[in-house]
C-alpha positions in Angstrom: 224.1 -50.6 58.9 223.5 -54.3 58.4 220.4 -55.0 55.6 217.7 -56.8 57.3 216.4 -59.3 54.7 212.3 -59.6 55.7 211.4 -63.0 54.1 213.6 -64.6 56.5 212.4 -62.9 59.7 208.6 -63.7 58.5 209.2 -67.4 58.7 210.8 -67.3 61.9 208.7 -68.1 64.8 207.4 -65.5 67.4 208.5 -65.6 71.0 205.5 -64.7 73.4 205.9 -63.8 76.9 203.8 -64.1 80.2 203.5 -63.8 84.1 202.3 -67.0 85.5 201.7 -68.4 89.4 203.9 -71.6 90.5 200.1 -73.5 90.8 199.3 -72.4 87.7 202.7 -73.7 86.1 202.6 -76.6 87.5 199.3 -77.9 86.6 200.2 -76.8 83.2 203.5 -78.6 83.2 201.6 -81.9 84.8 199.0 -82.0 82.3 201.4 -81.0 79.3 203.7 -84.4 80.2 200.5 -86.6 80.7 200.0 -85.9 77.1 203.4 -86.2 75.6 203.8 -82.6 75.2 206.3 -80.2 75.8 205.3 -76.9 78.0 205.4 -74.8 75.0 203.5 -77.4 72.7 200.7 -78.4 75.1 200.3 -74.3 75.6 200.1 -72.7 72.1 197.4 -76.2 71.5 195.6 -74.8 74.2 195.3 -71.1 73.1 195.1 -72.0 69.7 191.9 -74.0 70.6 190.4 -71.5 73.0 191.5 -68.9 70.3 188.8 -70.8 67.4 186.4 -71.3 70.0 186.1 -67.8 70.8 185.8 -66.9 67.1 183.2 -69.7 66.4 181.5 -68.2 69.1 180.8 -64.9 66.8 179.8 -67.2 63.5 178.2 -70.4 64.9 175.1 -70.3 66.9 173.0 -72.9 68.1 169.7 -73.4 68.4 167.0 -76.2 69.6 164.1 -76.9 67.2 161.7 -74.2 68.6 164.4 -71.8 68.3 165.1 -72.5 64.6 161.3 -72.1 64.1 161.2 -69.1 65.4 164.1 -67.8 63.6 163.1 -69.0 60.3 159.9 -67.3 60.6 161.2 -64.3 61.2 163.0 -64.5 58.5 160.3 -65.6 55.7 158.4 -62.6 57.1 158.4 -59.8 54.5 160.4 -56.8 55.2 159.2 -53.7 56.9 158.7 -50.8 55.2 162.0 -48.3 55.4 161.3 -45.0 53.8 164.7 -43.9 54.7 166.5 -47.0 53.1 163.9 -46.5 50.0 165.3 -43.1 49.4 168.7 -43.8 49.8 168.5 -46.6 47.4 167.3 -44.2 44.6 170.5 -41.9 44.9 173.0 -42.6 42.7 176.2 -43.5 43.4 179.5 -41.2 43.2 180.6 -43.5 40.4 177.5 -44.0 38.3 
């Protein structure tokens, strides 16, 4: 059985599959040439952007003016009380 050395399979690139309409491939191949791109190229550009837009979407939130009013008062406001969190606080930990 032939050895299978890993460091050289990590650095090779990934092959990814998919089912796409003739319209859809089209328009894809069209607007991939307007911009000097190969199919393959223009595609992985456009997930890759859709893919840090989607996570940006779960860290970055905007808000207008009243909206970041609002938000920083409620966060200046003081805690409420949490009896349950209180008492768990006072336990000691498994390593102490």
């Amino acid at each position: 059985m032939a050895f299978l050395d890993k460091t050289n399979k990590d650095k090779r690139s990934l092959v990814v599959n998919m089912r796409v309409e003739p319209n859809q491939l089209d328009l894809i191949d069209t607007a991939a040439s307007v911009c000097g791109k190969t199919r393959s190229a223009f595609m992985l550009d456009a997930a890759y952007r859709a893919a840090e837009e989607a996570l940006l979407d779960w860290r970055l939130f905007r808000l207008n003016d009243d909206q970041w009013k609002a938000f920083n008062q409620a966060l200046d406001l003081p805690p409420e009380k949490n009896e349950k969190l209180h008492q768990l606080l006072q336990v000691k930990s498994p390593w102490e």
